[in-house]
C-alpha positions in Angstrom: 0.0 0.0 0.0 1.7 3.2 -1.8 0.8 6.6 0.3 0.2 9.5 -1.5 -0.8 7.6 -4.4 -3.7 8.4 -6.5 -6.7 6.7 -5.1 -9.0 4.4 -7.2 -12.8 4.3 -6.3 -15.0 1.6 -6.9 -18.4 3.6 -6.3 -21.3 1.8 -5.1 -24.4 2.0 -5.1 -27.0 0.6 -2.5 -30.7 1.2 -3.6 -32.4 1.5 -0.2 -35.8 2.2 -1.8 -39.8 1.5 -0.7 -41.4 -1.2 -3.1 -44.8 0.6 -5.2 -46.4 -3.1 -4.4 -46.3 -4.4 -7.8 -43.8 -5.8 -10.3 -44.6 -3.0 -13.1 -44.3 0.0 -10.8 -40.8 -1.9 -9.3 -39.3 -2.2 -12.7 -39.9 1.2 -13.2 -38.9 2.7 -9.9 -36.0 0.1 -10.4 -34.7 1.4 -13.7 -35.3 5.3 -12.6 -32.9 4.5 -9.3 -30.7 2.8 -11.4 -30.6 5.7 -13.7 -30.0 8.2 -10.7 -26.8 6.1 -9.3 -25.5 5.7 -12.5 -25.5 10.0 -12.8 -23.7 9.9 -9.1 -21.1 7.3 -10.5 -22.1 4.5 -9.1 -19.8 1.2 -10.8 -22.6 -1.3 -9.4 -26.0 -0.9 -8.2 -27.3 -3.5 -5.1 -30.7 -3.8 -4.6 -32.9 -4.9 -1.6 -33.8 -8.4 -1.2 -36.6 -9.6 -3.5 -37.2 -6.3 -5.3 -39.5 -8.0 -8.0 -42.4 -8.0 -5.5 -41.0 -6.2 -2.5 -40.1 -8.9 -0.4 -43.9 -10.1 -0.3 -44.7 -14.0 0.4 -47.8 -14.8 0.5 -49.5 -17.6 2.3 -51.3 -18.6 -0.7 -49.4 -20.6 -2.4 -51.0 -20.3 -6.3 -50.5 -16.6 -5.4 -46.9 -16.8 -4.7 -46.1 -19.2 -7.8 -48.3 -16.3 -9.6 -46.0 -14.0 -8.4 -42.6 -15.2 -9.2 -40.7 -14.8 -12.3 -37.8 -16.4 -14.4 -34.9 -14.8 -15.6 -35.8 -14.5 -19.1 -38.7 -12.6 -17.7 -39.0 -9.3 -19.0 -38.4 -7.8 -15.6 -34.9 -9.4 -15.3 -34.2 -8.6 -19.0 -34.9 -4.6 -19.0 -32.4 -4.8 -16.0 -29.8 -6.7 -17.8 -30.3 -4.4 -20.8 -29.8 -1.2 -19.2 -26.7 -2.6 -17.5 -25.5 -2.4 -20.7 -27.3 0.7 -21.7 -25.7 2.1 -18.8 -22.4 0.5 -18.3 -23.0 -0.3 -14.7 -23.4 -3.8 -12.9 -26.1 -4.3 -11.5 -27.5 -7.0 -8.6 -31.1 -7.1 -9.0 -33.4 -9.5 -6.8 -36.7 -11.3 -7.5 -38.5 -14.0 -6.1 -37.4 -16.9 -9.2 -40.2 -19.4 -10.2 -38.8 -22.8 -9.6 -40.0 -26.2 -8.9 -41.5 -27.2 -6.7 -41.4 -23.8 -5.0 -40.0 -20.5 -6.0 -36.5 -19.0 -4.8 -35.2 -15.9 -3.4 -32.7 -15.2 -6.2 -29.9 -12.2 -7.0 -28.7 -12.3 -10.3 -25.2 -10.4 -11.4 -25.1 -8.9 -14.5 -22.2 -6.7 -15.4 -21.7 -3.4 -17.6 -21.9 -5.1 -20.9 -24.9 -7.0 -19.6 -23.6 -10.4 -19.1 -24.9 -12.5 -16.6 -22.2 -13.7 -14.3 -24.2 -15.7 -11.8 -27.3 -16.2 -10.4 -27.6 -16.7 -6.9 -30.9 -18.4 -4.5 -30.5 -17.9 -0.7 -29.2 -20.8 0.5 -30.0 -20.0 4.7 -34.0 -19.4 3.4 -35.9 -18.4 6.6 -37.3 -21.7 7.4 -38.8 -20.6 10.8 -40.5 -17.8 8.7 -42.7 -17.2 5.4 -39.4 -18.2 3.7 -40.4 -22.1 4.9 -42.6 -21.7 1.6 -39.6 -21.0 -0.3 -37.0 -23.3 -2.0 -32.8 -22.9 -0.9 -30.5 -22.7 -3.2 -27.6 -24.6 -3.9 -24.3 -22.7 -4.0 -22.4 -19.9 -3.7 -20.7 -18.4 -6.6 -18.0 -15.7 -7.3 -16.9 -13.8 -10.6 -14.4 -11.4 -11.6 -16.2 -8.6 -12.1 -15.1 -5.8 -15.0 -15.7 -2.4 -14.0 -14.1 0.9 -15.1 -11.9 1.0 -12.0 -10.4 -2.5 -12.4 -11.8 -6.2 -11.8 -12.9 -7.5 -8.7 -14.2 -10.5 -7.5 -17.6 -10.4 -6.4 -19.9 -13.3 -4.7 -23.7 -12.8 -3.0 -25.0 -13.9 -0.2 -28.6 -12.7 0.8 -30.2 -11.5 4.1 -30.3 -14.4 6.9 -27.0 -16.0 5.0 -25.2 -13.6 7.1 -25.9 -15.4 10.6 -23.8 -18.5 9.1 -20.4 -17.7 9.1 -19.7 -20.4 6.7 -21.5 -18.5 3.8 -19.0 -15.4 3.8 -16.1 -18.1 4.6 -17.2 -20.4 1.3 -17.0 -17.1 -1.1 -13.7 -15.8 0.4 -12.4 -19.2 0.0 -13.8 -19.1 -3.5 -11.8 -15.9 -3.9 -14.2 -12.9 -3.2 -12.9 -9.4 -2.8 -16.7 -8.2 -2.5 -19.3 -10.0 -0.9 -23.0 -8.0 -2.3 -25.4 -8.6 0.0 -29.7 -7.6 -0.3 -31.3 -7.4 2.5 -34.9 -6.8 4.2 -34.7 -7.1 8.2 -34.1 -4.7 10.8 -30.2 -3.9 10.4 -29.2 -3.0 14.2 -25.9 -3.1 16.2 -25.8 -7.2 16.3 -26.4 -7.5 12.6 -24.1 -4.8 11.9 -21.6 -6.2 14.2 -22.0 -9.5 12.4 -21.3 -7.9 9.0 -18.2 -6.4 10.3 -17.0 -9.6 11.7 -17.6 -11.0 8.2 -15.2 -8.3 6.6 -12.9 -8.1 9.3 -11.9 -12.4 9.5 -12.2 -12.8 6.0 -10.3 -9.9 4.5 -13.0 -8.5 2.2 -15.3 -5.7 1.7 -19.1 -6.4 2.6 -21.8 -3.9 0.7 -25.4 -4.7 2.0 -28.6 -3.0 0.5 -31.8 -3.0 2.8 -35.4 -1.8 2.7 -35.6 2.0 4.1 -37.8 2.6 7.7 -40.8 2.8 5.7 -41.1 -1.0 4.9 -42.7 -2.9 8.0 -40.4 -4.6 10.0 -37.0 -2.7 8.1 -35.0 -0.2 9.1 -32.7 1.3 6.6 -29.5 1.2 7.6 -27.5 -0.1 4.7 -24.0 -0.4 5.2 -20.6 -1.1 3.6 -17.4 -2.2 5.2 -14.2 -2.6 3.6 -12.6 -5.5 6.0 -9.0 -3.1 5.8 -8.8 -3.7 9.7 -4.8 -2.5 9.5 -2.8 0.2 7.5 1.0 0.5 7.9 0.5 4.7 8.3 -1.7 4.2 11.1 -0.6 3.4 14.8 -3.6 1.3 15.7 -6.5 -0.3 14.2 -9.0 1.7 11.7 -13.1 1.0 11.3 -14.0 -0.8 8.6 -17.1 0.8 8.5 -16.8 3.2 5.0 -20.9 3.8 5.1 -23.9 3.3 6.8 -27.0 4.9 5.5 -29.8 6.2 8.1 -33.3 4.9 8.1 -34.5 6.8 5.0 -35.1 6.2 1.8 -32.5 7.0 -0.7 -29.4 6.1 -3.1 -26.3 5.7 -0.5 -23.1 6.0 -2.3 -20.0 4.3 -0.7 -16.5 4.3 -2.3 -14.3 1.4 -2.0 -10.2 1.7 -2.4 -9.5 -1.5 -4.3 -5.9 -1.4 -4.3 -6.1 -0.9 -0.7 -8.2 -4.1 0.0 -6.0 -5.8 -2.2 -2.7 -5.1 -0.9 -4.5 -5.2 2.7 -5.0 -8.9 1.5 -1.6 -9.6 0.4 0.0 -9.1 3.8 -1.9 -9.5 6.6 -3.0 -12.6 8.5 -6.6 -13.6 8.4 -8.4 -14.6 5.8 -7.1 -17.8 4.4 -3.8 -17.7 5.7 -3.3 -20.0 8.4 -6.2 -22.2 8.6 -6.3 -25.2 9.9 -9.1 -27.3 7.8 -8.1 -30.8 8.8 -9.5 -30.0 12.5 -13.0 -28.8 11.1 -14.5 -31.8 10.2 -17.4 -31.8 12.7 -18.8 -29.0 10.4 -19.9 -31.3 7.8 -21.2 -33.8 10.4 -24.8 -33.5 9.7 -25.4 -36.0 13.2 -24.3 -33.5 15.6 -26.5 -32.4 18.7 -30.0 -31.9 17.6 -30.9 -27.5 17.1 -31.2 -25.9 20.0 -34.5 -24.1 19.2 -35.9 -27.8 18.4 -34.8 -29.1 22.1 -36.6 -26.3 23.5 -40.2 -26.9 21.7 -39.9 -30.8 23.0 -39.2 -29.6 26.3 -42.2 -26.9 26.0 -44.4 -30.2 24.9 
């Protein structure tokens, strides 16, 4: 890490905007935010979790398959077009028609408007509405073009944050960036739990939520840049490059790649002395039964 040098910004852009209740108005509020970042810009645009229908799952379940979209839906494809149009990446959400049930997808497209993955929520809400929802199956990561160099990017998606393993599987993957949607109350434990993610995994974490105005949100979004450590600087720094207030509104955060990537190069977290041969009881799927499980048979 060079001092004095001239600083390269990756700008982006988290959407915290209030769903109009349907998927026309959406696309069109959408593309007009998208529009409005781009004229700040922004490098990539993040959207809120499940921004086709505004995070709505209904209990109905012909409802909720009427509801959900592909991705060669015309929603998904006017925001692939204008991320060409625009030459901005852009992360846009949806809830995915899939068999047997639909997903809670993300899907990547960069600024010449090529898909580079499509992501469904693996940790789905199962104690929730999201119990009428399908997981996904993977985590994915891409190197990402953008005007101020490439970067590689993986999603994870609201809840996926409370399992450490999901930031741990992209960073092993090779993430830089982790893009995160989001529609829950974002307070000091989930925001602590974000930083942690940055912080042990050497990456930058950029998470887009619903503003106050959407029941049970709270605005909030956030990015962190997981550079814990600079060699100028006679203690730690915060990681903590933005974090929006409760309104609605386009929050802007700028991230120094070359700094994140030295920061990476040197320092000791991360991947760098792991020991994987003494983790195997985390693939033991006949560990103690969930603790939330033990308590309802004790309740009975």
């Amino acid at each position: 890490y060079r001092k004095g040098r001239n600083r390269v910004l990756l700008k982006i852009a988290l959407l915290q905007i209030q769903s109009e209740g349907s998927l026309e108005q959406n696309m069109k509020k959408g593309i007009e935010s998208c529009r409005k970042a781009k004229q700040a810009g922004a490098d990539i645009c993040v959207f809120p979790e499940m921004w086709s229908d505004g995070y709505f799952i209904p209990e109905n379940i012909e409802e909720l398959q009427r509801l959900s979209i592909d991705e060669n839906s015309a929603f998904v494809q006017k925001f692939q077009k204008l991320s060409k149009e625009l030459e901005m990446a852009i992360l846009i959400t949806l809830l995915e028609k899939h068999e047997p049930r639909p997903r809670n997808t993300a899907i990547l497209f960069d600024r010449f408007g090529e898909k580079l993955y499509k992501y469904s929520k693996v940790h789905t809400c199962d104690f929730g509405d999201e119990a009428r929802l399908d997981a996904g199956d993977d985590f994915y990561v891409a190197e990402l073009d953008t005007a101020k160099g490439m970067v590689k990017v993986g999603t994870m998606i609201c809840y996926d944050r409370e399992f450490p393993e999901s930031a741990r599987i992209l960073m092993l993957k090779g993430a830089e960036l982790i893009l995160v949607p989001n529609a829950c109350p974002m307070e000091i434990n989930r925001l602590s739990q974000l930083r942690g993610r940055a912080y042990e995994n050497m990456l930058a974490i950029a998470t887009c939520n619903y503003p106050e105005t959407t029941e049970d949100c709270n605005g909030h979004s956030s990015i962190f840049d997981g550079v814990a450590y600079l060699p100028e600087l006679p203690a730690s720094r915060d990681t903590c490059i933005l974090e929006a207030d409760g309104e609605e509104g386009i929050y802007i955060g700028e991230l120094d790649l070359e700094m994140l990537q030295s920061y990476r190069k040197r320092e000791v977290h991360g991947n760098a002395y792991r020991h994987p041969e003494k983790y195997g009881i985390l693939l033991d799927t006949k560990v103690e039964e969930p603790f939330i499980r033990n308590k309802l048979e004790e309740a009975l």
